[in-house]
C-alpha positions in Angstrom: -152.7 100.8 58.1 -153.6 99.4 61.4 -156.8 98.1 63.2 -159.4 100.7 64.5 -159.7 101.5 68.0 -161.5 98.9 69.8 -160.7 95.3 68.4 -160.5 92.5 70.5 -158.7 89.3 69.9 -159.4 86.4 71.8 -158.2 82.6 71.3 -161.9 80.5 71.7 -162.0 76.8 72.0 -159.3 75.8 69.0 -159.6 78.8 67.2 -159.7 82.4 67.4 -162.2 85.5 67.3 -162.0 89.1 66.4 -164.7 91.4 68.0 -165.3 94.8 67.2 -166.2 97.0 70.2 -166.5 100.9 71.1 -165.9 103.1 67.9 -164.8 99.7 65.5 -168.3 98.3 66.1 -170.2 101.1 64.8 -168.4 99.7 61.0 -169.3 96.2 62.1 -171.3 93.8 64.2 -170.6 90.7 65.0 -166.8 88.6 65.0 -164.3 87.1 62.9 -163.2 83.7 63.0 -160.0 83.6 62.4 -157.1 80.1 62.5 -153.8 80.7 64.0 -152.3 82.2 61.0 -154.9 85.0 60.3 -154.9 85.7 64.3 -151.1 86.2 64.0 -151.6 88.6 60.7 -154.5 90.4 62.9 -152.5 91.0 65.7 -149.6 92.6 63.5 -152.3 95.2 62.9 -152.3 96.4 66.2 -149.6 98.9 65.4 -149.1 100.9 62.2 -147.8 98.5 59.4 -147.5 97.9 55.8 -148.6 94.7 53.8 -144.9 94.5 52.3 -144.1 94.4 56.7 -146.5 91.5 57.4 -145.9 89.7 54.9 -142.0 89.7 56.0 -142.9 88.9 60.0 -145.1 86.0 58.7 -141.8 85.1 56.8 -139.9 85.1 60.0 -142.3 83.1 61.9 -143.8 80.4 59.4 -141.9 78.1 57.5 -143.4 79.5 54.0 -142.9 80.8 50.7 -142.9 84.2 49.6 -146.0 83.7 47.4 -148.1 81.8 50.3 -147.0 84.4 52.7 -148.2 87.4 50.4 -151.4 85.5 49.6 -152.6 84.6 53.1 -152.0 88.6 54.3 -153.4 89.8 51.5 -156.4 87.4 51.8 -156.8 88.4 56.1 -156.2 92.2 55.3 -159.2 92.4 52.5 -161.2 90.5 55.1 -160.1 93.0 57.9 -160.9 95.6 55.5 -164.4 94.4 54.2 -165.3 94.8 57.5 -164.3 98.4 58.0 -162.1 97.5 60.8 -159.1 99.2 59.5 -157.8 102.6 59.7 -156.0 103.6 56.4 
């Protein structure tokens, strides 16, 4: 799964935003706010990837467990998906 064409990630003020433009906003209008953590899981999204391989590079860069690390993706990749931002 990865992002549809035409997501843009920006850091605003002390948090972050997600922005569908082009194709990705005719499946959504408007943003997602998003804290460091769910930016981080959005950007892994940028390039074809699994759950199982986010939750491993959330591993490697927060000092979690296994269980928080599975939650929090699968928590940001529902939200992603509620949307209709992903490609599957």
């Amino acid at each position: 799964m990865k992002l549809k064409s035409g997501v843009i990630m920006e850091k605003a003020g002390d948090g972050y935003i997600a922005v569908a433009t082009g194709e990705a906003s005719k499946t959504f209008n408007g943003f997602i706010r998003n804290n460091k953590t769910a930016d981080f899981i959005f950007r892994q999204l940028t390039d074809e990837k699994t759950e199982k391989e986010i939750v491993q590079a959330v591993l490697e860069k927060y000092d979690v467990s296994e269980e928080v690390a599975e939650r929090d993706v699968k928590m940001v990749v529902e939200k992603i998906r509620r949307a209709g931002l992903l490609d599957e």
